[in-house]
TORZADO-956172 format. One record per residue (C-alpha): x, y, z; residue number from 1. Coordinates in steps of 0.2 Angstrom, whole numbers, plus 5000, padded with zeros to 4 digits. Layout:
residues N
     X     Y     Z  num
     X     Y     Z  NUM
...
end
This chain:
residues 374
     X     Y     Z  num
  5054  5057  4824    1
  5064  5056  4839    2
  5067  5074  4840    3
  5047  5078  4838    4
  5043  5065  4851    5
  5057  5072  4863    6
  5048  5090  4863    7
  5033  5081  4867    8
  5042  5075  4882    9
  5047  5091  4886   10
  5031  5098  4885   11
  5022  5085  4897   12
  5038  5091  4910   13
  5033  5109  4908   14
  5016  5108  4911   15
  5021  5095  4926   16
  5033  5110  4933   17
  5015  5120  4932   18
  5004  5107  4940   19
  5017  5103  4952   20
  5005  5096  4964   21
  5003  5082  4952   22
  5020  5072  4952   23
  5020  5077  4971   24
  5004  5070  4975   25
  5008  5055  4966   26
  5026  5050  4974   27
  5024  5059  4993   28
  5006  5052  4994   29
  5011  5035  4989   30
  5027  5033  4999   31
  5018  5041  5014   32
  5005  5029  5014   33
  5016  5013  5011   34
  5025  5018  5025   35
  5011  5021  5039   36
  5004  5002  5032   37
  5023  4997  5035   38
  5024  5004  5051   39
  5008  4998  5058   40
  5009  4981  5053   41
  5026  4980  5060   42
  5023  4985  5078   43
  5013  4971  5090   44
  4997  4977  5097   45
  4998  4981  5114   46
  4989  4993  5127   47
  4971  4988  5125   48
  4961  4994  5138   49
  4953  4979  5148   50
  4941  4977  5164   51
  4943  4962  5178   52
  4929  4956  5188   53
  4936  4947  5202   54
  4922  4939  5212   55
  4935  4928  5221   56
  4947  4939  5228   57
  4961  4926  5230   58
  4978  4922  5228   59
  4973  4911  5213   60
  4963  4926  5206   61
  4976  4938  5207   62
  4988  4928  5200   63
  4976  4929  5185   64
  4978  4947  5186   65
  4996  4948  5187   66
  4997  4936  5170   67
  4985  4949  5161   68
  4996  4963  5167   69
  5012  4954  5161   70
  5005  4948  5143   71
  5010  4966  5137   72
  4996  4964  5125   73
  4984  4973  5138   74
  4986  4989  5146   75
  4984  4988  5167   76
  4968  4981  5170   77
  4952  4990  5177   78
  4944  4982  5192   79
  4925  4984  5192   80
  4913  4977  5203   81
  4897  4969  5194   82
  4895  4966  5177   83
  4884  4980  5171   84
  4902  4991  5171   85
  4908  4979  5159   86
  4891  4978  5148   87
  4892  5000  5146   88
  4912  4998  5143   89
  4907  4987  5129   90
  4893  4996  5121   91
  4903  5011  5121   92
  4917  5003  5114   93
  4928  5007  5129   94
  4936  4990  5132   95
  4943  4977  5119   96
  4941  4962  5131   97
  4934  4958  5149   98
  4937  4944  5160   99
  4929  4937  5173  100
  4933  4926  5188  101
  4920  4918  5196  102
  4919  4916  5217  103
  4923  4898  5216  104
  4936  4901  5204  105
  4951  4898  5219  106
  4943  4881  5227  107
  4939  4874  5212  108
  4957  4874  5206  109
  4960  4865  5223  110
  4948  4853  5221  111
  4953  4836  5212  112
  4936  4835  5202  113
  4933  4853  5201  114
  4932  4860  5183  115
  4937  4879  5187  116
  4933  4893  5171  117
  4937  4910  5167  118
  4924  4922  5156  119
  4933  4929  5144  120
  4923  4944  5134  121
  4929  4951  5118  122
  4922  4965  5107  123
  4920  4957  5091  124
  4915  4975  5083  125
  4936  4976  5083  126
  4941  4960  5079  127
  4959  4965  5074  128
  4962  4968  5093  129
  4949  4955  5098  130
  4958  4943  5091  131
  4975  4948  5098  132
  4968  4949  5116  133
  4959  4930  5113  134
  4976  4926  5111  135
  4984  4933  5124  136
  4971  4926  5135  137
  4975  4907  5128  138
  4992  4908  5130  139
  4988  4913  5148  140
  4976  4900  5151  141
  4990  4886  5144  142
  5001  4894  5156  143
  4990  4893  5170  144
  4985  4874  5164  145
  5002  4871  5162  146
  5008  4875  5182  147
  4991  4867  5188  148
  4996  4849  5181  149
  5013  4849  5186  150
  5008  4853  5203  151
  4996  4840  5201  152
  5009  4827  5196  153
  5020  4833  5208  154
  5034  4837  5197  155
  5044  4853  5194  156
  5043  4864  5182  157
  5059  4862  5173  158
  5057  4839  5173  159
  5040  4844  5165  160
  5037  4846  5145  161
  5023  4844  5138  162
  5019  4841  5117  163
  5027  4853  5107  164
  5027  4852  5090  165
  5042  4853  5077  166
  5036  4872  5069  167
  5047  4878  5054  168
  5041  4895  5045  169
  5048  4896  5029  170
  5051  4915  5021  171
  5046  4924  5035  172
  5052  4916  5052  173
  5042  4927  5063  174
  5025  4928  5055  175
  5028  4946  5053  176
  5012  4954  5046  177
  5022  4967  5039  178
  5031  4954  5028  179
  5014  4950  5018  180
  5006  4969  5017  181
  5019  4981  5012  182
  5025  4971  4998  183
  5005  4970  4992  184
  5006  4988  4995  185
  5019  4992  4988  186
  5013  4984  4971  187
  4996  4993  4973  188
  5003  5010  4976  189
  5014  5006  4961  190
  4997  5001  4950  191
  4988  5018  4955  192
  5002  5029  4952  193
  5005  5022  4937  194
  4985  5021  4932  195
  4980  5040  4939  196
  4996  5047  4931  197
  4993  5040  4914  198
  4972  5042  4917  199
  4977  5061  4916  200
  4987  5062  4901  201
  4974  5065  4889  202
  4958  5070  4899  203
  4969  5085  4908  204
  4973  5091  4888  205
  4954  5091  4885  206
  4948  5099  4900  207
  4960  5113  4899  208
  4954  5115  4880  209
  4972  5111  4874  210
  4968  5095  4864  211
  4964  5102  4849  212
  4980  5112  4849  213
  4989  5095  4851  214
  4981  5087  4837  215
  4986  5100  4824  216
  5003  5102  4826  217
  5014  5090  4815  218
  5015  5075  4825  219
  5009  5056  4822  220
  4998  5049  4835  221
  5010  5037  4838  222
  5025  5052  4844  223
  5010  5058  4852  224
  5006  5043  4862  225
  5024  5039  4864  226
  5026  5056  4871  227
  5014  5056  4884  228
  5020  5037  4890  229
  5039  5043  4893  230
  5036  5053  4907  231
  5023  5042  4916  232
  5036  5026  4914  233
  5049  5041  4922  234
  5038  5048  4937  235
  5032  5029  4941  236
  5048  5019  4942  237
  5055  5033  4951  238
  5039  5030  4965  239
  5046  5012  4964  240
  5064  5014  4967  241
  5058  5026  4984  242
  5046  5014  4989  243
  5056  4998  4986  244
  5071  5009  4996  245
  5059  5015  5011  246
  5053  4996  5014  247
  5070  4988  5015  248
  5078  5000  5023  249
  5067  5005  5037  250
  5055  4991  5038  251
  5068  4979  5034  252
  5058  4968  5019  253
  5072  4959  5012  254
  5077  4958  4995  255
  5081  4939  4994  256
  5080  4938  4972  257
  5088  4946  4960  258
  5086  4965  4960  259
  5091  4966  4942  260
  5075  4952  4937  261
  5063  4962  4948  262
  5069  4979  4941  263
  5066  4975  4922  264
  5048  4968  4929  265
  5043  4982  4936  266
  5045  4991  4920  267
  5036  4976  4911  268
  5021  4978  4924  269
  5024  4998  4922  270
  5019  4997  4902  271
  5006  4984  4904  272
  4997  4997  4917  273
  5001  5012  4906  274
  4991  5006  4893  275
  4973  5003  4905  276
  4978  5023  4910  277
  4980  5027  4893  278
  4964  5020  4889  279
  4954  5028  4904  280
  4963  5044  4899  281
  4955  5045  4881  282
  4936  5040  4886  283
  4936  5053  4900  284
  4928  5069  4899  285
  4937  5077  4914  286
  4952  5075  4928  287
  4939  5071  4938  288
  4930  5056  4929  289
  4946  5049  4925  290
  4952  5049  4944  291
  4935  5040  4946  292
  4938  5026  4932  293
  4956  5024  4941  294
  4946  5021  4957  295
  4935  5010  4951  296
  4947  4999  4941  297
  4959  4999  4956  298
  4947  4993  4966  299
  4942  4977  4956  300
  4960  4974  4954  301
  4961  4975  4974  302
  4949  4963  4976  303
  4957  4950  4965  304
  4977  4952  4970  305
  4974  4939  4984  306
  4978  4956  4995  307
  4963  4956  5005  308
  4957  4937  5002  309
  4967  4924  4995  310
  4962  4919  4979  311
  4962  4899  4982  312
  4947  4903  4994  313
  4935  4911  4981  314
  4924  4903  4967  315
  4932  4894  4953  316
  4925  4906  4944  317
  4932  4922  4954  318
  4948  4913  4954  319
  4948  4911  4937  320
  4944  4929  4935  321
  4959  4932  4944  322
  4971  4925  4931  323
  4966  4939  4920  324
  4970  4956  4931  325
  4989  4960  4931  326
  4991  4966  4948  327
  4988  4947  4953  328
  5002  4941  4945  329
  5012  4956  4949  330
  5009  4954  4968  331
  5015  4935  4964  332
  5029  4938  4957  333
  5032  4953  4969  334
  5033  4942  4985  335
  5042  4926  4975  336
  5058  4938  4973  337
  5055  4947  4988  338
  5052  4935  5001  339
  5058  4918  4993  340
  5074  4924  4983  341
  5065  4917  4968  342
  5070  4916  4951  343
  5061  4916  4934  344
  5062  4897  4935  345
  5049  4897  4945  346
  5041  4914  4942  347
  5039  4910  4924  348
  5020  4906  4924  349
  5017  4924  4932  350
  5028  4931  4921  351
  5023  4922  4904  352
  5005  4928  4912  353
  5011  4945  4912  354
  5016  4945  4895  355
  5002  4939  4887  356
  4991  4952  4898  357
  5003  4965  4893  358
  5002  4960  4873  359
  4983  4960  4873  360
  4978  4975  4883  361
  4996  4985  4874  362
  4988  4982  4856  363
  4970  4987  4861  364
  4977  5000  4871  365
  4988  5007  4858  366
  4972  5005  4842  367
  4959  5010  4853  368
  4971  5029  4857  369
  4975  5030  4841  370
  4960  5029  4833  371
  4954  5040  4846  372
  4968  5053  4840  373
  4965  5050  4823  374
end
């Protein structure tokens, strides 16, 4: 049996040396994208283009000007002269934000009941960038509030502090965004290697007209099956080692658990995703309609890993949806030993959740193909 099952493994290798494209696809592709996630959420946004109307034309003014020039977050500002500039920079999409500064704006700073304001427009069409220039612009604002009542007060700078509260971040001290996508990513790239490499096991035998063939020869469908899964379980732990490599190594996502514990889940999560591909792979028709249920299954899963919304915020209903898709507990237990250097005593939940997903879609998996075969 183990000799059959190994020429079977051979043979998937052979045609993989033919379709080379494949297994290049599959590992370049996935590590290609991971790392252009990685390195755009790792750098700060800076350089948006922004337009100044200055109606005062003051040494309070410019002092506004010089604090938007020194955020970094903004590229040198524009000076325009009337508001119709601003309004075609916006409907073209020209600018990411716009400030105004009325003709009062300098007395009513001096005056002791004077309420002094800035217009702040932003392009909510972009609201990544809108929302880094809004802030940008408060902590400007604080700062400028901040001198104006000190001078007020007549104290200096330094004899001044205001409320600050005691802010402790635990996991990822400076809030790096990079820290919470490319570990998601990461375990989604891993489920649609894993998902499209497995979709095509059977469906590129039938299109190529080499099913048949396969079905006569003197192996069980269980060799079969077992032979077509050795090399998908191969090509995607190998994408995760590169992956898991790339991110801690040049984006510097730590690996604060147990490498050993996250390893043998990966292969766990690995199996559990082999048998959905296995499954696709025997009701499609073509490559193509496989690559299309892949799709189509990876983006339900997307929408329930907590990825793109967390899942506390939906329905109950949704969240309880969520407790059935694999990738959710994956992307759990992913961060836990990632990020928080956890263990399987409190992973365990995710993990025994894996498990039972595993054992239920593994059986059906694993009747449905082989009834198929048979």
């Amino acid at each position: 049996m183990l000799k059959r099952i190994w020429s079977l493994v051979i043979k998937e290798f052979i045609h993989l040396r033919s379709d080379w494209w494949l297994p290049v696809f599959m590992l370049v592709c996935g590590v290609m994208e991971l790392f252009l996630v990685a390195w755009v959420t790792s750098r700060p946004i800076t350089n948006l283009p922004v337009m100044i109307l200055d109606q005062s034309q003051s040494a309070a003014s410019r002092a506004v000007v010089s604090g938007v020039e020194n955020t970094k977050t903004f590229a040198e500002p524009e000076q325009v002269n009337n508001m119709q500039t601003i309004r075609d920079a916006m409907d073209r999409g020209q600018v990411n934000a716009a400030l105004v500064i009325p003709p009062d704006y300098a007395e009513q700073l001096q005056s002791a009941r004077g309420h002094s304001t800035l217009m702040v427009i932003l392009n909510g069409a972009e609201s990544t960038p809108a929302q880094a220039a809004n802030q940008a612009i408060r902590g400007l604002v604080r700062d400028i509030d901040k001198r104006i009542l000190t001078q007020c007060l007549g104290l200096s700078h330094d004899r001044f502090s205001g409320f600050r509260p005691s802010l402790r971040v635990c996991f990822n001290e400076n809030l790096s965004e990079a820290l919470y996508t490319t570990p998601a990513e990461l375990g989604m790239m891993l489920e649609f290697t894993i998902l499209l490499f497995a979709a095509l096991a059977f469906s590129r035998e039938r299109e190529l007209g080499t099913i048949e063939q396969l079905l006569v020869m003197p192996f069980s469908s269980l060799e079969i099956i077992i032979g077509k899964s050795i090399p998908v379980i191969l090509v995607g732990f190998t994408d995760f080692l590169i992956m898991l490599g790339m991110v801690h190594f040049a984006f510097d996502v730590p690996v604060r658990g147990s490498l050993v514990l996250l390893l043998a889940l990966a292969i766990g999560y690995l199996l559990v995703e082999l048998g959905k591909g296995l499954v696709i792979s025997v009701i499609s028709k073509t490559q193509h309609q496989a690559f299309l249920l892949v799709l189509l299954v990876g983006i339900v899963d997307f929408m329930f890993t907590g990825y793109a919304a967390p899942v506390e915020s939906m329905p109950q209903i949704l969240q309880w949806f969520a407790t059935i898709i694999p990738a959710h507990h994956w992307l759990t237990i992913l961060r836990g030993i990632l990020l928080k250097g956890a263990g399987l005593d409190v992973i365990w939940p995710n993990v025994l959740a894996l498990l039972i997903l595993g054992i239920v879609i593994g059986t059906f998996s694993f009747r449905f193909v082989r009834k198929t075969l048979d």
